[in-house]
N, C-alpha and C positions, 0 to 999 in steps of 0.2 A: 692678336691683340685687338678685342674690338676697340671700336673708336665709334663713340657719341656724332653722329652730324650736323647736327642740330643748329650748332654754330659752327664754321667752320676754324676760329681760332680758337674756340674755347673747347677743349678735347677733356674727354675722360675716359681713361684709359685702364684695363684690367689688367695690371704686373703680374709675371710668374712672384708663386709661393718664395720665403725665404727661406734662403739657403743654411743661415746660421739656426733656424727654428725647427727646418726639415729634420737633420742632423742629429740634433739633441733629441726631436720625437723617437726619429727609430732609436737612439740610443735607450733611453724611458721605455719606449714600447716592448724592445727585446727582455727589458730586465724586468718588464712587470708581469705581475700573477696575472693574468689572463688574455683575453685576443681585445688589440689597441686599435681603432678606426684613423688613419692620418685624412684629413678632409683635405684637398690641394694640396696637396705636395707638390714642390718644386721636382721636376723631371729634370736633370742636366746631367753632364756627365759624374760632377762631385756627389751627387745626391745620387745616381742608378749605381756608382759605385760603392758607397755605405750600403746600399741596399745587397747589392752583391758580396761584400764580405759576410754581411751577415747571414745570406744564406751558405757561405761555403764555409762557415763556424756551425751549421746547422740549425740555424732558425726557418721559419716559416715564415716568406714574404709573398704575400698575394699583391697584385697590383694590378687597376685601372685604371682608364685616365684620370677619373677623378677622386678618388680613393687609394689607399692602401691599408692592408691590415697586416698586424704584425700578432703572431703566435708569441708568447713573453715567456719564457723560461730563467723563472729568478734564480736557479741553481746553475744556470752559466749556459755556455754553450755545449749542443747535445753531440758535437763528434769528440771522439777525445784525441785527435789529430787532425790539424787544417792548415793549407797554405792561403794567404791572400795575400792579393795584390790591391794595395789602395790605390793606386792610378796615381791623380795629380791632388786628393785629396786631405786638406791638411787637417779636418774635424773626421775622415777616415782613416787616419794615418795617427792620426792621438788619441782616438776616443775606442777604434776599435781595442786597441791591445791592452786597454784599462780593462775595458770592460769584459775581454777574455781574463786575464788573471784572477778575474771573482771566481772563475770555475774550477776544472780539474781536466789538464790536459797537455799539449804540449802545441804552442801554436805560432805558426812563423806570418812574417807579414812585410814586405816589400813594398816598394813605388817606386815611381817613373824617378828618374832622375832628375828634372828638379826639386820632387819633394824631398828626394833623396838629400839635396842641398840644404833642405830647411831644416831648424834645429830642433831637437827633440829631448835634449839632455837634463832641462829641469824635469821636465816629468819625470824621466827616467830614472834619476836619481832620488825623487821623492816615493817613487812606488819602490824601488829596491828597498827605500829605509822604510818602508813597509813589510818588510817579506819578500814582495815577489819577485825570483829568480827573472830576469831579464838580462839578455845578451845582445849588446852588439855583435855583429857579424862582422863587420868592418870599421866606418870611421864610429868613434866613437860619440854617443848621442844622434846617431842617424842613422835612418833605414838602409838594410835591412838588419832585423830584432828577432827573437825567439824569446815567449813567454812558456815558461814551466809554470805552469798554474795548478796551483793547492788551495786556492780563498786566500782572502785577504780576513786578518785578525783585525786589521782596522789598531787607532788608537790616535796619536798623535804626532805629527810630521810636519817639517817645514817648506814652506815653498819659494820661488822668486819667481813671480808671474811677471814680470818687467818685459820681457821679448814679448810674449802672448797669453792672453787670459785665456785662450784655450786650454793652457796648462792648470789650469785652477778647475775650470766647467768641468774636465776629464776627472780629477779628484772627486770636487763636490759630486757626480754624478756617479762615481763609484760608492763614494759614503753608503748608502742604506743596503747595500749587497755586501758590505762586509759584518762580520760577526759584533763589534764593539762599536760600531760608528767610527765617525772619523773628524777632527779637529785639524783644523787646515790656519798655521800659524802664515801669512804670505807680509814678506821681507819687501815686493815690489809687485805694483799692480798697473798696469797696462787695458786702457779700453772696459772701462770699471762697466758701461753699460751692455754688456755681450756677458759679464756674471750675473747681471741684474736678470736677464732675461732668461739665463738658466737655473737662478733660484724660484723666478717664477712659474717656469714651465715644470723644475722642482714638485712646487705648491700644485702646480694641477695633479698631477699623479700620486698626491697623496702623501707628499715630505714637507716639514719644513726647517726648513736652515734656517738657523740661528746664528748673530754674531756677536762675539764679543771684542771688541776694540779691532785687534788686525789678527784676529784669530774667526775663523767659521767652524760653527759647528753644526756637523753631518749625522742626525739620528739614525742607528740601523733599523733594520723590520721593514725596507722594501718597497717596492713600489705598487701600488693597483692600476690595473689597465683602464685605460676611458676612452673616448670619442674627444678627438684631438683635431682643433680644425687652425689651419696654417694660414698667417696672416701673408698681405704682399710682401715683398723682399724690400725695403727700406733705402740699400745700398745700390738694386736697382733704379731703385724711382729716381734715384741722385740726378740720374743723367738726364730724365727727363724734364723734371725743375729744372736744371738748368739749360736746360734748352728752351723752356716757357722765359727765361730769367733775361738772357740774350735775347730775346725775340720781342720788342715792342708791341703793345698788346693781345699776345698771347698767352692763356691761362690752359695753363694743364692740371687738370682733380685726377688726382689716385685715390678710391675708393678703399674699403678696408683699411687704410694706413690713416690713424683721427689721432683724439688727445688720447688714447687710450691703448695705443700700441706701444708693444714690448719692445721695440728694435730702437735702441738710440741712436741711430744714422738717419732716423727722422728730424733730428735736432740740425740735419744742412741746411735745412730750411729757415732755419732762426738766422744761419751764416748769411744767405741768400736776402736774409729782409734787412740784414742789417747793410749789407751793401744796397739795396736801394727799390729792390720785386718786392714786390704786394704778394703776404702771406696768407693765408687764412685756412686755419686748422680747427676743424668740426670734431665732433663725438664721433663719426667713421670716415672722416675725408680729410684729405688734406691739397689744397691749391694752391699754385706760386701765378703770380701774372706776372709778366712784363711789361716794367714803366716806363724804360726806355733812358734809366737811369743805372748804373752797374759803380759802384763806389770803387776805390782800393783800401782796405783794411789790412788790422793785424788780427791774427786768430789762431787758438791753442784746438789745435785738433787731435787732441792723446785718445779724446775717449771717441773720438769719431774717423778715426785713423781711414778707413776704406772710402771713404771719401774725399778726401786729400787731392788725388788724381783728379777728379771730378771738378776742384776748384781751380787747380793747377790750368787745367785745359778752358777756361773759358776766363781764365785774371788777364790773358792780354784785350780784355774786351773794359778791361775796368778804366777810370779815370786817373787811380794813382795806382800805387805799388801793390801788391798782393803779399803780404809775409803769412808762411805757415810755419806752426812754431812747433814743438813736443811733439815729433811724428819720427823720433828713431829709427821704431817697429816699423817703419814703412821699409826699411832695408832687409829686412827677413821675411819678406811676403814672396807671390812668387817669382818677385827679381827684386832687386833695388828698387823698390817705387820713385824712391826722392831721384836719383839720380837717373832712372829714364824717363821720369817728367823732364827733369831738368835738360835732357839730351833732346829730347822730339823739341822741346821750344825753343831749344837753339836752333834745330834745323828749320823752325817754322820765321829763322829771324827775331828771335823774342830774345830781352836780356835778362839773364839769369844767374843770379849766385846762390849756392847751399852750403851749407854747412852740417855739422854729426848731423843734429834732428830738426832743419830748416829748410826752406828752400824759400827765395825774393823773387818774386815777379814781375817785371819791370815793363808796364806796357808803354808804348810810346810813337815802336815803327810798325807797321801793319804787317803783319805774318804772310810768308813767301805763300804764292798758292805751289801746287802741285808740287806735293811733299808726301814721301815716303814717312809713316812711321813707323819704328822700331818698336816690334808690340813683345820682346823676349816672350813670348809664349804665354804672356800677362792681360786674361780677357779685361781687364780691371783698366789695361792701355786703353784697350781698342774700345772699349764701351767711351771712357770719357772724352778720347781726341774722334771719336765722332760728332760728340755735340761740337768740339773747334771747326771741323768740319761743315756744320749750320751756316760760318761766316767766313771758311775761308775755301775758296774750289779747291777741285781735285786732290784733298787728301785720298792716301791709300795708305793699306796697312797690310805687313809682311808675311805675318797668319793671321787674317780676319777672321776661322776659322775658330779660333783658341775663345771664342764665346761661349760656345759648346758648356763648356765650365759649368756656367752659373745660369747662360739661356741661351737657349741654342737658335731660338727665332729670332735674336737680336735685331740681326742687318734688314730683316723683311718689317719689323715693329717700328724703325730707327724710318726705315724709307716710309713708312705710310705715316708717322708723326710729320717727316717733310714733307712730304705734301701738303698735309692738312695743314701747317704754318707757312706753308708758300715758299717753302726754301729752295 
């Protein structure tokens, strides 16, 4: 991660590609008519294993560090039998076996067992009232699955995106590979900016969705391949605002992340100003400073859910209470988010109640140092109770390791931002 010197508090910092943007390109790039340029791609474990399913479906993935290119075969995947394993991946674990069903073949697909945990059953149920033959192997709605794939006739289906709007992106992105299009009526919608960003990246490859009231519609006829270039990851930068946020005049600029990125987890920042950090959001940048002022608020984080954690870990640093409100969906991520925030800030000494989709943050008595956290194999833990880490010693963490995820140079990026702010 370079780092600007210039100043020594004022850092600019170059983030790994996003993870949620990576994803959807290779999904786009495999399905469109010709060879797709990804520009930064995010490298991590979630992202090299989408790339892997899709070459054991029999796509063509070339990859450098700073490129990849993807061979697009809109008539599906070229073996007509393949096993894949999606790892811990939950946009490899929804989006592959959509996107096999366009074709002709018979394709099974597995994961680690926590994804195994995560739910899969609205999709599931929306692509059988489709047509396609799909099986549970065991519990029902969860991996592992078998896709019998004949094409998708496409037509009209209902949805409940309410756990996760990846249930929806996986449709909408099926849409132009089936024969008739597809009309996506959705009953509950969850993190509405993660569909924005796959109707737009949609619009690059040459679709566009259209909606009517709470119905989307998905014109067939396909994708075209383009040069596709990947913005920073949004949910990453999280951690590092707040760690400019906590740190009295420290300003941290993320380049590539302005008013004009797709990712709405760039919107913690508006959370951040409103508690009390100097924001300032450019045409390609975006800077948080530290005033030395950190508020306690209320705040609805439905559509910014993945960053929840992120506020969770640095609200005993606020002056009043921290409420986070509409975050359910944080219970079917890769553990209970609300409830191992809530557990590390009890052991950090911090008071804490939650509720189905809340959690209260009560600062008041200064957090224990030298404190174990419980990271459940959640790099999403360990990224955000590192910035708590900024202010309090000797945190550790149980698989520091479970970064890997979404960046794998985290702890070497996390230790050179401390420095640079004197931590």
């Amino acid at each position: 991660m370079p780092v600007d010197t210039s100043a020594p508090r004022s850092l600019s910092l170059s983030l790994p590609g996003s993870k949620s943007i990576t994803a959807r390109a290779l999904f786009l790039a495999a399905a469109a008519d010709g060879v797709t340029t990804l520009v930064r791609p995010l490298r991590s474990d979630d992202t090299e294993g989408f790339a892997e399913g899709l070459a054991r479906l029999g796509y063509r993935v070339g990859r450098t560090p700073d490129a990849w290119q993807v061979d697009g075969r809109p008539q599906g995947p070229a073996l007509p039998e393949a096993d894949v394993y999606c790892r811990d991946g939950a946009t490899t674990a929804r989006f592959l076996p959509t996107l096999a069903a366009a074709g002709h073949g018979t394709y099974r697909f597995d994961a680690s067992p926590q994804m195994r945990r995560r739910p899969l059953a609205p999709l599931s149920r929306a692509l059988r009232d489709l047509g396609v033959d799909l099986r549970h192997e065991e519990a029902e709605g969860h991996h592992p699955l078998t896709v019998r794939a004949a094409g998708v006739d496409g037509g009209e289906v209902t949805l409940d995106a309410g756990q996760s709007s990846q249930y929806l992106t996986a449709l909408l992105l099926l849409g132009p590979l089936t024969r008739r299009g597809l009309r996506i009526r959705v009953t509950d919608l969850v993190s509405v900016p993660y569909v924005e960003i796959t109707i737009a990246m949609m619009r690059a490859f040459g679709v566009e969705v259209t909606r009517e009231g709470d119905t989307y519609v998905v014109p067939p006829g396909g994708y075209r391949a383009t040069t596709y270039a990947i913005e920073p990851d949004a949910s990453t930068a999280s951690y590092f605002f707040a760690a400019a946020a906590i740190t009295p005049g420290a300003a941290v600029t993320v380049p590539g992340l302005g008013a004009d990125a797709l990712q709405g987890d760039l919107a913690f920042v508006d959370v951040l100003r409103r508690m009390g950090a100097e924001v300032t959001v450019g045409a390609d940048a975006t800077t948080v400073r530290g005033t030395g002022e950190l508020r306690g608020l209320t705040v609805n984080m439905r559509d910014i859910s993945d960053t929840m954690p992120t506020l969770a870990a640095i609200a005993p640093f606020a002056s009043g209470p921290v409420r986070i409100e509409d975050v359910a969906n944080t219970r079917v991520k890769e553990c209970d988010r609300l409830e191992a925030c809530a557990e590390n800030l009890r052991r950090l000494g911090v008071r804490v109640s939650t509720g189905p989709d809340r959690i209260e943050i009560h600062p008041g008595t200064a957090p224990s140092p030298t404190t174990e956290i419980s990271t459940y194999g959640d790099h999403r833990m360990v990224m955000s109770f590192a910035v708590t880490g900024l202010r309090v010693p000797g945190i550790s963490f149980d698989d520091p390791g479970c970064v890997r995820k979404t960046f794998p140079a985290f702890h070497e990026a996390f230790a050179d931002l401390r420095g640079r702010l004197g931590s």
